[in-house]
PyMOL CGO cylinders between C-alpha atoms (Angstrom):
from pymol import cmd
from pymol.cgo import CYLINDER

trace = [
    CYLINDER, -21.38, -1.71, -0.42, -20.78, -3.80, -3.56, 0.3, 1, 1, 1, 1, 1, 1,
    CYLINDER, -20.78, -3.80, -3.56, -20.77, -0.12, -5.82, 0.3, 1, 1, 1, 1, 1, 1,
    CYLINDER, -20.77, -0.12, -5.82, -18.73, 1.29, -3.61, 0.3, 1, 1, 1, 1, 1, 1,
    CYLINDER, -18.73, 1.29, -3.61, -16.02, -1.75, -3.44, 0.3, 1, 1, 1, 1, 1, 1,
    CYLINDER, -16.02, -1.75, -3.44, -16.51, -1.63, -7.05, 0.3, 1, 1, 1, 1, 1, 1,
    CYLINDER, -16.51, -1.63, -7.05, -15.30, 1.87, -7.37, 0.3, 1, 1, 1, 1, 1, 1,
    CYLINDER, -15.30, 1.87, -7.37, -12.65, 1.50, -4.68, 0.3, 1, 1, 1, 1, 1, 1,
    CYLINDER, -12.65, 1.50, -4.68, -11.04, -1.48, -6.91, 0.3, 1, 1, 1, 1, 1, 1,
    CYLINDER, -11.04, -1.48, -6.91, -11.42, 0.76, -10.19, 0.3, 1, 1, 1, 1, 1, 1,
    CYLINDER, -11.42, 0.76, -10.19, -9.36, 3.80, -8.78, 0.3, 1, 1, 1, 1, 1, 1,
    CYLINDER, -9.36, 3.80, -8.78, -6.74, 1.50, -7.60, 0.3, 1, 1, 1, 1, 1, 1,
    CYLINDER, -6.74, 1.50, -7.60, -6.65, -0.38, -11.01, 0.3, 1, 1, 1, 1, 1, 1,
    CYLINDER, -6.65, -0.38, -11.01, -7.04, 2.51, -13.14, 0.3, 1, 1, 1, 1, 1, 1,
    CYLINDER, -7.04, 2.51, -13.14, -5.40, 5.15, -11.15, 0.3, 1, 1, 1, 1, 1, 1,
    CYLINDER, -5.40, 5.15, -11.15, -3.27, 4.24, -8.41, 0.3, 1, 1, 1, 1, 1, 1,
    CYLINDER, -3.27, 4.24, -8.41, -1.72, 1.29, -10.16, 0.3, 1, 1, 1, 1, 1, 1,
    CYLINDER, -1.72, 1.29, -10.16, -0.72, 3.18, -13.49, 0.3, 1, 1, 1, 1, 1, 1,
    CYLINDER, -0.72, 3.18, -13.49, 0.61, 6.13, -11.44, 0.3, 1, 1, 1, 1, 1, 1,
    CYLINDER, 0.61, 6.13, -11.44, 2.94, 4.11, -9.17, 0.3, 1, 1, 1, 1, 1, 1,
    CYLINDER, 2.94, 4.11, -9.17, 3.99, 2.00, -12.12, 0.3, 1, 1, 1, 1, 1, 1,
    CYLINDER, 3.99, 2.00, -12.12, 5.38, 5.58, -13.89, 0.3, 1, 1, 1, 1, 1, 1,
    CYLINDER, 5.38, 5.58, -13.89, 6.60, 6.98, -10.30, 0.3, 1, 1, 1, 1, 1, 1,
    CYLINDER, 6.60, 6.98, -10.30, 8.82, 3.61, -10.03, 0.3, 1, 1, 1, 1, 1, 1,
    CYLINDER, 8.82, 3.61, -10.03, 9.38, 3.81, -13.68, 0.3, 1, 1, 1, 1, 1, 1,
    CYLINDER, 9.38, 3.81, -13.68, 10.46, 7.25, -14.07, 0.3, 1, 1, 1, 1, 1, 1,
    CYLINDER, 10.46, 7.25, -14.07, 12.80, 7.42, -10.94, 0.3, 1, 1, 1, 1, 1, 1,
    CYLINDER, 12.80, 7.42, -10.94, 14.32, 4.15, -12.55, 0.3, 1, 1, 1, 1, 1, 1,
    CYLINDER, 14.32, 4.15, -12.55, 15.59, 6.20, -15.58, 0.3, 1, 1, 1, 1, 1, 1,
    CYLINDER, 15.59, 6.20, -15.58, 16.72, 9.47, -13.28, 0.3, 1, 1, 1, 1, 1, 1,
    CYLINDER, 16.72, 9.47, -13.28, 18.52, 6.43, -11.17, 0.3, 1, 1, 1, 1, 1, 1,
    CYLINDER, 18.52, 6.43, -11.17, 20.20, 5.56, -14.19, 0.3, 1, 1, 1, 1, 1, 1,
    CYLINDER, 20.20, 5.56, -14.19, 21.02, 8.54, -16.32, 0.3, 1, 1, 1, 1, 1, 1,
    CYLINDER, 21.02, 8.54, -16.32, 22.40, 9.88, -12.85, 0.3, 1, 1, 1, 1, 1, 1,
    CYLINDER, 22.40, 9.88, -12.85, 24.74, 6.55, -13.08, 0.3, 1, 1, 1, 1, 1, 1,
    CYLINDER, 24.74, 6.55, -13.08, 25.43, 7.07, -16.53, 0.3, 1, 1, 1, 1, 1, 1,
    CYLINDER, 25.43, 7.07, -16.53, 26.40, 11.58, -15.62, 0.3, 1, 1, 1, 1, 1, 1,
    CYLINDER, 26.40, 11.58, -15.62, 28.60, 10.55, -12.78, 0.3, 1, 1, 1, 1, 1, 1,
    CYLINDER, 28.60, 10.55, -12.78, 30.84, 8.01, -13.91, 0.3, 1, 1, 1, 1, 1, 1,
    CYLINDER, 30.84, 8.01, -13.91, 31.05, 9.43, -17.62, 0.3, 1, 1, 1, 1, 1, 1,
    CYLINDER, 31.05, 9.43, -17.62, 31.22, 12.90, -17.11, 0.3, 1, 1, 1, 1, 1, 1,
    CYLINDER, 31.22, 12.90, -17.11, 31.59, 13.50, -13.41, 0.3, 1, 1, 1, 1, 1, 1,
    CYLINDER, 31.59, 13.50, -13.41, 28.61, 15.81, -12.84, 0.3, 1, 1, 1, 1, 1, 1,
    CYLINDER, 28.61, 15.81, -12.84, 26.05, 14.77, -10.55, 0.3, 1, 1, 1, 1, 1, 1,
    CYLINDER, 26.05, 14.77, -10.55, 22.95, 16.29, -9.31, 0.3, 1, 1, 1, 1, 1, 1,
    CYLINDER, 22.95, 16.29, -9.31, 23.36, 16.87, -5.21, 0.3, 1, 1, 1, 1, 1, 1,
    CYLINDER, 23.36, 16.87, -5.21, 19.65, 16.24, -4.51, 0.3, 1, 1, 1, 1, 1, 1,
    CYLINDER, 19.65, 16.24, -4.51, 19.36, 13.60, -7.23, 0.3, 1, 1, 1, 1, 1, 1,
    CYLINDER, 19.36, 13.60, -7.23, 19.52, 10.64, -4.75, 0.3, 1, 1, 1, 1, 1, 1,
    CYLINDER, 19.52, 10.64, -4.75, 16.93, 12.17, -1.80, 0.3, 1, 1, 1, 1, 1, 1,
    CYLINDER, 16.93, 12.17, -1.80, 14.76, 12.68, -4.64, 0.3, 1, 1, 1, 1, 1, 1,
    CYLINDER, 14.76, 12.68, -4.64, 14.45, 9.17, -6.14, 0.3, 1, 1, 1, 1, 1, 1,
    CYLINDER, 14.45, 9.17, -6.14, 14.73, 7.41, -2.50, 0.3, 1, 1, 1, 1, 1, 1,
    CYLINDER, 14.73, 7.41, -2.50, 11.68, 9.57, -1.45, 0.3, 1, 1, 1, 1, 1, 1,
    CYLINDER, 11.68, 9.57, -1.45, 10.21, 9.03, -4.58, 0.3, 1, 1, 1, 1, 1, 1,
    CYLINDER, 10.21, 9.03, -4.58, 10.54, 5.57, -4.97, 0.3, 1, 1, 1, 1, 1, 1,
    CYLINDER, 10.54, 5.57, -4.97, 9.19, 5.18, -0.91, 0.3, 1, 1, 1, 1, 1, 1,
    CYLINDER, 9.19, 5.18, -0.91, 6.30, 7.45, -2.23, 0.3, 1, 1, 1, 1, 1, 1,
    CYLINDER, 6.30, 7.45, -2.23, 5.33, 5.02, -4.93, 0.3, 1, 1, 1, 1, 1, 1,
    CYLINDER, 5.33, 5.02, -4.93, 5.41, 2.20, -2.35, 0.3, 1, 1, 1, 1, 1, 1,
    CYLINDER, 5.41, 2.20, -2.35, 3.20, 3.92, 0.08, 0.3, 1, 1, 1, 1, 1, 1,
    CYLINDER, 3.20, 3.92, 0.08, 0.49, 4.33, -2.78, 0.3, 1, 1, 1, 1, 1, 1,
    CYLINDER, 0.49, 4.33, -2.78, 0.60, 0.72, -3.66, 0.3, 1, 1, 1, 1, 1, 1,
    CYLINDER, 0.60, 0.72, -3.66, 0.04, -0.39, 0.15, 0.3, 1, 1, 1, 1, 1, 1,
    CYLINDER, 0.04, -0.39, 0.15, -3.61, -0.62, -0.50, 0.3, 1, 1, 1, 1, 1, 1,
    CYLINDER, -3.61, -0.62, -0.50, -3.40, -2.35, -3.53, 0.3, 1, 1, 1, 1, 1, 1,
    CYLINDER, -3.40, -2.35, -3.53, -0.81, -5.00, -2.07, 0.3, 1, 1, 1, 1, 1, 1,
    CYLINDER, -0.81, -5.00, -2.07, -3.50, -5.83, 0.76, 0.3, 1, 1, 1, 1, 1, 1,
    CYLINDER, -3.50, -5.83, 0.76, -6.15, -6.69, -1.34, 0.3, 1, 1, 1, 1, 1, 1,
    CYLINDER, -6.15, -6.69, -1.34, -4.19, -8.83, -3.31, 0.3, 1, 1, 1, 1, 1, 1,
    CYLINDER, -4.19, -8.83, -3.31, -2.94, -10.19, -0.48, 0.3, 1, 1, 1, 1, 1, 1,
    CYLINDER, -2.94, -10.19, -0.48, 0.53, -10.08, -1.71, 0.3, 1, 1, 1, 1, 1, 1,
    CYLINDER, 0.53, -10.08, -1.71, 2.56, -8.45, 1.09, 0.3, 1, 1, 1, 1, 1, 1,
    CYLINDER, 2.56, -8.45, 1.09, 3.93, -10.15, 3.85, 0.3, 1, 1, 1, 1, 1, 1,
    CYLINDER, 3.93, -10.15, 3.85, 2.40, -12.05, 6.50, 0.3, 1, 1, 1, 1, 1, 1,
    CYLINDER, 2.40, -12.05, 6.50, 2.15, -14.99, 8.16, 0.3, 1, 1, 1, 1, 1, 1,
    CYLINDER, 2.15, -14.99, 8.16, -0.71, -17.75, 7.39, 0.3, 1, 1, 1, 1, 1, 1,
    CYLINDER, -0.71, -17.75, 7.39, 1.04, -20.98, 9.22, 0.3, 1, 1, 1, 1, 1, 1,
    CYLINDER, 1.04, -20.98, 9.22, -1.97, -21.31, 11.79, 0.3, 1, 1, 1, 1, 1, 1,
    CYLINDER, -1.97, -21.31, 11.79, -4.84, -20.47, 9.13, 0.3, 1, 1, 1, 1, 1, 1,
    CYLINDER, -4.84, -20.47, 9.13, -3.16, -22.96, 6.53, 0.3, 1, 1, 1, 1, 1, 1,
    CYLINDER, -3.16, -22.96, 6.53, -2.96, -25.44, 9.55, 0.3, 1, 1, 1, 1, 1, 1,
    CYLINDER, -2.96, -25.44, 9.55, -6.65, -24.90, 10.66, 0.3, 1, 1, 1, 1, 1, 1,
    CYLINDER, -6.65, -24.90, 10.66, -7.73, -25.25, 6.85, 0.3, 1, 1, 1, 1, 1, 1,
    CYLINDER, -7.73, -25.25, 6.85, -6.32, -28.86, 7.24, 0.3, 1, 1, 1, 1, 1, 1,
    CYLINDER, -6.32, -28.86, 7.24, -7.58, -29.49, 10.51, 0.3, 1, 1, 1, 1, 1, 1,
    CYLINDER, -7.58, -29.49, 10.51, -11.85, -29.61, 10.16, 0.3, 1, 1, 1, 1, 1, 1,
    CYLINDER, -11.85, -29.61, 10.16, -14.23, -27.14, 9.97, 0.3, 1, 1, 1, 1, 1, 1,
    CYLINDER, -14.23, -27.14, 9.97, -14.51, -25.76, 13.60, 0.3, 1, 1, 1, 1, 1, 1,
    CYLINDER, -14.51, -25.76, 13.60, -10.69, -25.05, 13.11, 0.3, 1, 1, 1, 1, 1, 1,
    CYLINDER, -10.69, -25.05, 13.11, -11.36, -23.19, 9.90, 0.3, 1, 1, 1, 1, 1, 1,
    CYLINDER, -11.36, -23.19, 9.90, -14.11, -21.20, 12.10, 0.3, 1, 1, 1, 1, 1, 1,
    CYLINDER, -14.11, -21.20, 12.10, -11.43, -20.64, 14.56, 0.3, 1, 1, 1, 1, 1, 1,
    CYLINDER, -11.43, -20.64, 14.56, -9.04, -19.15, 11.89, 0.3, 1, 1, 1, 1, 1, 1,
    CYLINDER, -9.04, -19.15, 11.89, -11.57, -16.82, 10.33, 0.3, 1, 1, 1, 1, 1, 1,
    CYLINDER, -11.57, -16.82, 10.33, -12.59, -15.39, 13.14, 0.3, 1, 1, 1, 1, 1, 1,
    CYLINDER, -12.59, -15.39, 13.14, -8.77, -14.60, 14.36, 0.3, 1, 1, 1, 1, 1, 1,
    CYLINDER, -8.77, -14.60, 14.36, -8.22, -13.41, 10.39, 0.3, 1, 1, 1, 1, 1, 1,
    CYLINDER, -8.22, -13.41, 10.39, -11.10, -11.35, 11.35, 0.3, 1, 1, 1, 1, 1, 1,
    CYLINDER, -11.10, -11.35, 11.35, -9.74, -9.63, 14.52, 0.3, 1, 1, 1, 1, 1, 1,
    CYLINDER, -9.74, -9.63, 14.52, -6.12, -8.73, 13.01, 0.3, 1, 1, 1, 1, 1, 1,
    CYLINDER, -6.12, -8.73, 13.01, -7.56, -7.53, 10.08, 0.3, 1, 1, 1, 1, 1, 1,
    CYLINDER, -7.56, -7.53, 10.08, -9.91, -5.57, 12.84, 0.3, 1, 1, 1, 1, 1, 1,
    CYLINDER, -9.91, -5.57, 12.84, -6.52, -4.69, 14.47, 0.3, 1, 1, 1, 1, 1, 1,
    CYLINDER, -6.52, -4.69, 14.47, -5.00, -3.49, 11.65, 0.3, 1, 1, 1, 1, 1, 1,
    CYLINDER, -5.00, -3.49, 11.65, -7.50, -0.91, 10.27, 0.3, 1, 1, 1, 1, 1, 1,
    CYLINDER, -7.50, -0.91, 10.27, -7.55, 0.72, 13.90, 0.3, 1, 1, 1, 1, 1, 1,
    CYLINDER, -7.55, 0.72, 13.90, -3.65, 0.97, 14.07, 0.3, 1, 1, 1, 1, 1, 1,
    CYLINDER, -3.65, 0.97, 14.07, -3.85, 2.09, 10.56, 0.3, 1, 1, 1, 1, 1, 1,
    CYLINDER, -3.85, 2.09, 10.56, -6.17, 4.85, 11.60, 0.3, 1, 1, 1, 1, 1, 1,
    CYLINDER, -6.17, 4.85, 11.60, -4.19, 5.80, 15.07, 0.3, 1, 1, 1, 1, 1, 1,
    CYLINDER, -4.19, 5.80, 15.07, -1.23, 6.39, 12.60, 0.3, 1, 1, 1, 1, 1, 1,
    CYLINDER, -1.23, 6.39, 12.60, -2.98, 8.92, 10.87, 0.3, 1, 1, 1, 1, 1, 1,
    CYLINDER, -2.98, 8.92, 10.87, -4.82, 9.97, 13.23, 0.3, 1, 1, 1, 1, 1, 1,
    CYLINDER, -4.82, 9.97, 13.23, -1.37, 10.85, 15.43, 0.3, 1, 1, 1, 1, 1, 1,
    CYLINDER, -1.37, 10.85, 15.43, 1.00, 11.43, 11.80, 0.3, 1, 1, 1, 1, 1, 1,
    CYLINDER, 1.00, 11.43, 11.80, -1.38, 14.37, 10.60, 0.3, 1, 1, 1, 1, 1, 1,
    CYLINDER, -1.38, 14.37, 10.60, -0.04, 16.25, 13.49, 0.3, 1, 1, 1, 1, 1, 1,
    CYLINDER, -0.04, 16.25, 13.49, 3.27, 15.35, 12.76, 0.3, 1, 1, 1, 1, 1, 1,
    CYLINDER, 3.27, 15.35, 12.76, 3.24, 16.04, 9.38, 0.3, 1, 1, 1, 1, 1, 1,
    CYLINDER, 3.24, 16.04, 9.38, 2.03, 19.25, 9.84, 0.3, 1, 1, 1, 1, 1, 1,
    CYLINDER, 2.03, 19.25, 9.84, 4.89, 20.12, 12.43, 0.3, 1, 1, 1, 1, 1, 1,
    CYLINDER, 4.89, 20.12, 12.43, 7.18, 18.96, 9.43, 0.3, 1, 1, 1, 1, 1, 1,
    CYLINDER, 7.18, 18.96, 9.43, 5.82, 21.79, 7.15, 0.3, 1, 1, 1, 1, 1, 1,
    CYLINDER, 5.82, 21.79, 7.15, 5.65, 24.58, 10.18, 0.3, 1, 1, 1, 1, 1, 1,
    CYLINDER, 5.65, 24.58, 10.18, 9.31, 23.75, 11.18, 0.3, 1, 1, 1, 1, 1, 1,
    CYLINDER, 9.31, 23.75, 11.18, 10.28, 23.30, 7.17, 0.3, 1, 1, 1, 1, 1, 1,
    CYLINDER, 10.28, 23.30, 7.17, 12.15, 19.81, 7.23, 0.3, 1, 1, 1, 1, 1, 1,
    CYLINDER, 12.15, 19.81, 7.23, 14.34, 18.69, 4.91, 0.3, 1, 1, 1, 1, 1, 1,
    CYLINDER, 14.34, 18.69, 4.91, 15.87, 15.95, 3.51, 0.3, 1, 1, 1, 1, 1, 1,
    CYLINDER, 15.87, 15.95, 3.51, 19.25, 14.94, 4.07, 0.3, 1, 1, 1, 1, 1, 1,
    CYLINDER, 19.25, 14.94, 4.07, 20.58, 17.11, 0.49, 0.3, 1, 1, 1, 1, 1, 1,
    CYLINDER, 20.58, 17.11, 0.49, 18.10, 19.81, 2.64, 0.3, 1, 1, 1, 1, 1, 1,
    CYLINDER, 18.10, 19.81, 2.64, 17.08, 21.04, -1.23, 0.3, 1, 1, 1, 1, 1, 1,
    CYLINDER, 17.08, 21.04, -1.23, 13.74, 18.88, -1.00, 0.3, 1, 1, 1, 1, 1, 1,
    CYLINDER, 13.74, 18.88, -1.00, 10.98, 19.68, 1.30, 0.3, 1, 1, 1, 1, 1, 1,
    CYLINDER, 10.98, 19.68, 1.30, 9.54, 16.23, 3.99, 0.3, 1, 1, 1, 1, 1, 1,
    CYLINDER, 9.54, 16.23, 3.99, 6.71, 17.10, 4.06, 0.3, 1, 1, 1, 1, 1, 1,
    CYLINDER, 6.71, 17.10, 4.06, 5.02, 15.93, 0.91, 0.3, 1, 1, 1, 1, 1, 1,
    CYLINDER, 5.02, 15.93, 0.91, 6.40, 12.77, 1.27, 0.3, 1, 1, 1, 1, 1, 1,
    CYLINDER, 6.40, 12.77, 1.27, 5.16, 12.35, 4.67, 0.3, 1, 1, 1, 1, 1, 1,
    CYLINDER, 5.16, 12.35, 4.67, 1.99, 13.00, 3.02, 0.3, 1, 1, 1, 1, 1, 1,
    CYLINDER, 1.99, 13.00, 3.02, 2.21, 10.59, 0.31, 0.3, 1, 1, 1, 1, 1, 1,
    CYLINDER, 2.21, 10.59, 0.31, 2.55, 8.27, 3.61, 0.3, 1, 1, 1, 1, 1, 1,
    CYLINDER, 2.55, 8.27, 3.61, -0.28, 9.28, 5.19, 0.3, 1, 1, 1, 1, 1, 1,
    CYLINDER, -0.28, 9.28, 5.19, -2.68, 9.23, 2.45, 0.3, 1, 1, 1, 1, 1, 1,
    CYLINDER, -2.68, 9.23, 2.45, -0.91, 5.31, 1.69, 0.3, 1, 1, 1, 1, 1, 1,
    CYLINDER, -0.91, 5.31, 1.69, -2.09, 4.22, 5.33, 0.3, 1, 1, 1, 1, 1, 1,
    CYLINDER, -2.09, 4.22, 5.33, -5.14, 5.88, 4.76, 0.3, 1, 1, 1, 1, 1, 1,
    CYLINDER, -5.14, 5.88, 4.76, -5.75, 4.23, 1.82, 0.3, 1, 1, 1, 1, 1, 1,
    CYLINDER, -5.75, 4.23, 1.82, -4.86, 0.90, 2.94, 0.3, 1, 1, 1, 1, 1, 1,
    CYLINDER, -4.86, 0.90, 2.94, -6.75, 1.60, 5.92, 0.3, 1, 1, 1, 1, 1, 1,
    CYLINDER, -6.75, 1.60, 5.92, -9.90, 2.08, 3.67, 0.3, 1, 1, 1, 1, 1, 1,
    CYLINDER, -9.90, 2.08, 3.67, -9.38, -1.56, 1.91, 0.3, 1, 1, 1, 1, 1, 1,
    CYLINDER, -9.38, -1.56, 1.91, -8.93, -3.26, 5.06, 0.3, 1, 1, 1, 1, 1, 1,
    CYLINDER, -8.93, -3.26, 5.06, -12.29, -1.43, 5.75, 0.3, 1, 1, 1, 1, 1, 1,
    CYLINDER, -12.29, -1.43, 5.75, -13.47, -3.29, 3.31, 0.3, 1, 1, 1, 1, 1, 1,
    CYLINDER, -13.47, -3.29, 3.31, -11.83, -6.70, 4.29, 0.3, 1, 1, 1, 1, 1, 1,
    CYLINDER, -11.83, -6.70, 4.29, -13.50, -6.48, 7.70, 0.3, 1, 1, 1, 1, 1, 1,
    CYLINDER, -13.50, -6.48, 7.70, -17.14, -5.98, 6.18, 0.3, 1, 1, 1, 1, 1, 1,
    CYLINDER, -17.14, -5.98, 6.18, -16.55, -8.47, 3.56, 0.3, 1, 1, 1, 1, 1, 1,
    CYLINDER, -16.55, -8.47, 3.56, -14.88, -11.14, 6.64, 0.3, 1, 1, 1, 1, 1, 1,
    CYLINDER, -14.88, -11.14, 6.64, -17.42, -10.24, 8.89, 0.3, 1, 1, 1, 1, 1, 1,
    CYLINDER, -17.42, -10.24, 8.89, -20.15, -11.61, 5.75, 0.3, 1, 1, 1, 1, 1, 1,
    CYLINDER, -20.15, -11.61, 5.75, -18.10, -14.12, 5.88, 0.3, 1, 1, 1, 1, 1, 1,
    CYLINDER, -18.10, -14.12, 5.88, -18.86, -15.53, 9.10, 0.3, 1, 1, 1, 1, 1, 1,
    CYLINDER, -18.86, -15.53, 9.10, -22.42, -14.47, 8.60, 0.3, 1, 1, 1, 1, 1, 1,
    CYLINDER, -22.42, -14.47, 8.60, -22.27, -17.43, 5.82, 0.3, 1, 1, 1, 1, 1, 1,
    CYLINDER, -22.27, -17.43, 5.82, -22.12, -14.77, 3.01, 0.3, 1, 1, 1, 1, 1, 1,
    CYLINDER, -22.12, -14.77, 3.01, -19.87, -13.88, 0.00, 0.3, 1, 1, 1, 1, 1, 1,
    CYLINDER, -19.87, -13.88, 0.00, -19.74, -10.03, -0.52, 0.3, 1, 1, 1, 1, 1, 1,
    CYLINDER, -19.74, -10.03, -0.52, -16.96, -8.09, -2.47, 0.3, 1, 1, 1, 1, 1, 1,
    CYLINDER, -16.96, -8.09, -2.47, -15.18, -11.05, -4.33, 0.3, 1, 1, 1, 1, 1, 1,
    CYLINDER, -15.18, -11.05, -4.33, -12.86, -10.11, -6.54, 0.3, 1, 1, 1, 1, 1, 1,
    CYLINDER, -12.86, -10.11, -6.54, -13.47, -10.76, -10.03, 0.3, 1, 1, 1, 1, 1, 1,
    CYLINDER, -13.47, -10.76, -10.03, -11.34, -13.67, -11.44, 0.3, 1, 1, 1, 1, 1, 1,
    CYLINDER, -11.34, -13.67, -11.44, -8.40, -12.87, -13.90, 0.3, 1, 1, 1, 1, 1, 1,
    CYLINDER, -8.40, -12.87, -13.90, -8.92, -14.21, -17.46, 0.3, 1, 1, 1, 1, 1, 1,
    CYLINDER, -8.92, -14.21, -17.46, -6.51, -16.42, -18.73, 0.3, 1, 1, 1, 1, 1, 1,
    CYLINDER, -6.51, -16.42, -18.73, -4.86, -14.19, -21.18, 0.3, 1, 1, 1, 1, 1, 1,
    CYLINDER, -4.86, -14.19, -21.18, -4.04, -11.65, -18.64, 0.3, 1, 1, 1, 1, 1, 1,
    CYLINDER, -4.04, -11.65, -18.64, -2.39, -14.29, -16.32, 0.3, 1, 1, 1, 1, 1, 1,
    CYLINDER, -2.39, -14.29, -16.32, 0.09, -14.98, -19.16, 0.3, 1, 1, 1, 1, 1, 1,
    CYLINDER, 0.09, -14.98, -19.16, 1.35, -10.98, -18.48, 0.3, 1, 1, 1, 1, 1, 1,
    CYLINDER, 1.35, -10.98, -18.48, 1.91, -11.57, -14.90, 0.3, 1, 1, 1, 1, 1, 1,
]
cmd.load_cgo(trace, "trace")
């Protein structure tokens, strides 16, 4: 398990990462040499907008995975922070209910695919559109789906490593950040 989390964190690091980082970067420029044709020469692309909303949402969907295991989305820690305070039965108490959202979480992440695979594929039989109806849904509904599922796959790994955990063991840590490198974030 510790190759494969390995391997997991590698592709997101090396792969996933760099390839948001230019999706977000790139639609950034088209954002603003759009600004910069509209108001100077008064020529605009029609399907310029749809394309860097849905490709902006794309690059978001990729990083979902990526934002769980670095715990840096949103959520809300009041009881665990106040059962870290509170004595060790208390801490026991909040890693076993970390234990059963994150539990709760891969199998609604799952049930969204599971049910958004059909859904997607309706999409490309019935040709959606977006709202310029020049770019196709579909591959951005996609994009989603393989962000859940890829999120769905690290929480996968939060539940093995949470249920060691419990079991008094420390699996899949994440490998500390050297000091020079926290200076760049």
């Amino acid at each position: 398990m510790e190759k494969a989390y390995v391997i997991w964190r590698a592709l997101q690091d090396r792969f996933l990462g760099p390839v948001t980082a230019v999706l977000l970067f790139g639609c950034t420029l088209l954002a603003l040499v759009e600004v910069v044709r509209r108001y100077a020469f008064g020529l605009s692309f029609y399907w310029q907008q749809d394309f860097v909303t849905y490709v902006i949402l794309s690059a978001v969907f990729l990083y979902f995975g990526i934002a769980q295991r670095n715990e840096s989305h949103l959520s809300v820690t009041i009881f665990l922070e106040l059962a870290e305070a509170a004595g060790p039965r208390a801490r026991r108490a909040a890693e076993v209910v970390r234990l059963a959202s994150v539990i709760f979480s891969f199998l609604f992440l799952l049930a969204v695919v599971w049910w958004g695979i059909p859904e997607v594929l309706d999409s490309q039989k019935y040709n959606t559109r977006t709202e310029s109806l020049l770019l196709p849904l579909a591959p951005f509904l996609w994009v989603l789906l393989i962000g859940f599922t890829l999120m769905a796959v690290q929480l996968f790994f939060q539940v093995y490593r949470d249920i060691q955990k419990l079991r008094g063991r420390t699996v899949l840590e994440e490998p500390r950040e050297d000091d020079s490198k926290m200076l760049l974030h």
